[in-house]
C-alpha positions, -999 to 999 in steps of 0.1 A, spaced: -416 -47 250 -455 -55 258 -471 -60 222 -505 -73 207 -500 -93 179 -502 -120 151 -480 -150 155 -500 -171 129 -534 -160 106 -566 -181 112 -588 -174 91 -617 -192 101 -611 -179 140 -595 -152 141 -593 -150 178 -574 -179 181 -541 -163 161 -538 -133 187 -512 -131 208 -505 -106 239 -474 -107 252 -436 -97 245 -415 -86 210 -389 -69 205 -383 -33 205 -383 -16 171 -352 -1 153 -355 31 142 -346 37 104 -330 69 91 -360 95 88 -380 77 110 -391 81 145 -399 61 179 -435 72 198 -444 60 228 -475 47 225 -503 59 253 -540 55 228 -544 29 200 -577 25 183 -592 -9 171 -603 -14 135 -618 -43 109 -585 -36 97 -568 -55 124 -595 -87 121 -587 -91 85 -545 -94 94 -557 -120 120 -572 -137 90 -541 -134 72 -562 -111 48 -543 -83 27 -550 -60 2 -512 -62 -7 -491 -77 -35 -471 -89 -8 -476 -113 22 -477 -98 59 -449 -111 70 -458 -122 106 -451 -124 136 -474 -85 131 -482 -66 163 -514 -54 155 -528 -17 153 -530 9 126 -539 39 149 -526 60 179 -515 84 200 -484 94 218 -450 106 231 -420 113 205 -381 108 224 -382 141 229 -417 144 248 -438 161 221 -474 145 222 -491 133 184 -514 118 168 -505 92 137 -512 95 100 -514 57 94 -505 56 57 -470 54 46 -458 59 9 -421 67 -3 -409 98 11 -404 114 -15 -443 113 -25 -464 143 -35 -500 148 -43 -528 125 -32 -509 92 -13 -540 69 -18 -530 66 -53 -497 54 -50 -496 20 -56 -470 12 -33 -485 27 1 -494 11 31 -506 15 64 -487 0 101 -496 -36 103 -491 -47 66 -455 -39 60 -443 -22 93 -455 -32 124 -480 -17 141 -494 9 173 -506 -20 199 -477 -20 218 -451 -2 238 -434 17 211 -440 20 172 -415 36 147 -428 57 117 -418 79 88 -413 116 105 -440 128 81 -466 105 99 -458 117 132 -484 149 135 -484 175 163 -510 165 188 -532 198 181 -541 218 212 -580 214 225 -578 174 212 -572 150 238 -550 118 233 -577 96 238 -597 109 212 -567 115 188 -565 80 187 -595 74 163 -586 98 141 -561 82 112 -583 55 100 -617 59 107 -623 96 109 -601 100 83 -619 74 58 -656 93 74 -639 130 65 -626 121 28 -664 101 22 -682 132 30 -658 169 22 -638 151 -4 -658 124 -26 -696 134 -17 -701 168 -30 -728 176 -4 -735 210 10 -749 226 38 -788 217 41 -784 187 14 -797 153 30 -773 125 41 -780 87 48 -754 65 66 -758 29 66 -752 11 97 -750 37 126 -732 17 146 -696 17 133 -664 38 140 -664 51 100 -703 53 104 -701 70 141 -673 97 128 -698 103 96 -727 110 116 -709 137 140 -693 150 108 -723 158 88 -738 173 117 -712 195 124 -708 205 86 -743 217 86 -759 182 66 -794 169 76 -784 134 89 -802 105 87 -789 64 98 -800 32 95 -790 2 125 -807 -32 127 -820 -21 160 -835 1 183 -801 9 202 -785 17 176 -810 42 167 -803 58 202 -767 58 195 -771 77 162 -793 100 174 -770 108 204 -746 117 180 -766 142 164 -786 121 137 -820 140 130 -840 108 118 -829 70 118 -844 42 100 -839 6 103 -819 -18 83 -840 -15 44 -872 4 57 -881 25 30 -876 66 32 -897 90 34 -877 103 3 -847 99 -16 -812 114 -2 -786 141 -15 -758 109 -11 -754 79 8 -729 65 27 -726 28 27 -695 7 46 -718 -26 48 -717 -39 15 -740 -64 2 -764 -65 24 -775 -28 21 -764 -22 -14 -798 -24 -27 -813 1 -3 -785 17 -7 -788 24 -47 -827 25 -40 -828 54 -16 -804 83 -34 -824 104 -55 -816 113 -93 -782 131 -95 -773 118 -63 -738 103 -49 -731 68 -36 -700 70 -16 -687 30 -6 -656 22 16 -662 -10 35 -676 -46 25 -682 -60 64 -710 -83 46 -697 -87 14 -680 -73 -13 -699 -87 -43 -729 -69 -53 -755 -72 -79 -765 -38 -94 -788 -30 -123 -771 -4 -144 -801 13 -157 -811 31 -128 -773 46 -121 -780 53 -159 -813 65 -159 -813 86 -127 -772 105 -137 -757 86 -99 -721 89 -87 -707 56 -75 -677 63 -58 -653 45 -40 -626 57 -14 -600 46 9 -582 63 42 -574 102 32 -544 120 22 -521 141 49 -535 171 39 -571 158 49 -560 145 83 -546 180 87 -582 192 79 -597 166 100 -580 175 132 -588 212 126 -626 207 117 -627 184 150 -605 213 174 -626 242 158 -662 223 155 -661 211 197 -670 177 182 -663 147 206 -654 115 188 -680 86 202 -657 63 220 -676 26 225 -653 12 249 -613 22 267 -592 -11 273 -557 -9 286 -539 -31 260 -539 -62 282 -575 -70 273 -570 -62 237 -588 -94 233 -624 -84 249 -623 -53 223 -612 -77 194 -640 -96 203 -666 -76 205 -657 -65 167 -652 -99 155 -693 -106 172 -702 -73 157 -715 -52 192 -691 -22 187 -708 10 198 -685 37 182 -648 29 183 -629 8 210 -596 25 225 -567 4 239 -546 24 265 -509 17 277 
């Protein structure tokens, strides 16, 4: 079958170990089941396996077709939408916190392809009113956006938001959440186009990259790491929230203590969403009329312009591959 895929990590160019071309069609385990695929969504997620990066025990055990996210057709024609992160089936409560999950593309391989198998549990009803297109960008971005802001922030209706870096597909689905939840939204971009795009998607002021506020924030949203953690810390006012997910500049920080001391912060840290939220997502999306910002739709044979336009950094909202 057609596939996008890692035959070899590079780390130091990571669009020299992707490969489009043929593997072979997956086996479906007992309590599993085959999707054809027809949307897949791009994310960091998939640069870091071409870098042979993991935040698993275990090595990826390449050749890895690519993709974390989609859309598609079960055997039996019913359209869905994938929850990306697979635990033991047996697993109750939050999955996040078992220590054995994963998502497609670590352990089992993943959506950019023909056809991907997944635990029946991860297969969701494609819910009426949601296209597959935008159904795509739902598991791993949205998702990670929806848990930063209902589930780890503790804002509310009329507080004030900041989200660093507008530009992103976590940062994109963040800004059309907290508008739709009723959140004053401001953003931050390193340029005057990416100030457009957040205020296209419903941000009410935008700032560039470290300019100052006007004042201090209910909770900021930060998936750029070092280089905006000190505006970061510097613009959430006392009894505020921090809520950090991504580290696409860095992941080691210098922080003074005293002020998250001082000024009673909340530095929290979260990763992807349980099923339960991507139920919630997909109904806040349906019953809200929000339209996920889509940068860019590739059919799957130029998975390598999309992949490249991450790995240069000028995404504008989330890039779609299409089969």
């Amino acid at each position: 079958m057609f596939a996008v895929y890692c035959e070899k990590p590079d780390n130091g160019n990571p669009l020299a170990a992707l490969v489009v071309g043929e593997r072979p069609e997956p086996v479906v385990p007992d309590g599993w089941v085959r999707v054809r695929v027809t949307h897949a969504s791009l994310n960091r997620h998939d640069i870091f396996t071409l870098r042979g990066i993991t935040g698993q025990d275990t090595p990826i055990p390449f050749p890895m077709i690519l993709g974390n996210d989609a859309s598609g057709v079960l055997d039996d024609g019913t359209p869905v939408v994938l929850y990306p992160l697979i635990t033991g089936p047996d697993r109750t409560g939050d999955e996040t916190l078992d220590p054995g999950w994963h998502v497609l593309s670590e352990k089992a391989q993943g959506t950019f392809a023909d056809y991907v198998v997944v635990p029946r549990r991860n297969a969701l009803p494609l819910p009426d009113g949601l296209s597959p297109l935008h159904a795509s960008v739902m598991g791993t971005a949205w998702l990670t956006a929806y848990r930063m802001l209902v589930t780890k922030s503790g804002l509310r209706p009329g507080q004030t938001m900041l989200v660093q870096g507008a530009t992103g597909g976590v940062s994109t689905a963040l800004i059309q959440l907290g508008r739709a939840s009723g959140m004053e939204v401001w953003a931050t971009s390193r340029d005057a186009r990416g100030l457009d795009l957040a205020a296209g998607l419903g941000a009410h002021r935008g700032f560039l990259s470290g300019e100052t506020l006007p004042r201090k924030v209910d909770a900021v949203f930060d998936s750029v790491g070092k280089a905006t953690w000190a505006h970061t810390l510097a613009s959430v006012k006392r009894g505020g929230t921090v809520v950090a997910m991504g580290v696409t500049t860095g992941q080691n920080v210098e922080m003074d203590l005293l002020p998250v001391i001082v000024n009673q912060l909340t530095v929290a840290g979260t990763i992807m969403g349980t099923l339960e939220e991507m139920r919630d997502l997909l109904g806040l999306v349906v019953g809200a009329s929000i339209v996920p910002a889509i940068g860019d739709v590739l059919p799957m044979e130029r998975a390598e312009e999309g992949v490249r336009a991450m790995v240069e950094g000028r995404t504008r909202g989330k890039i779609v591959f299409t089969r």
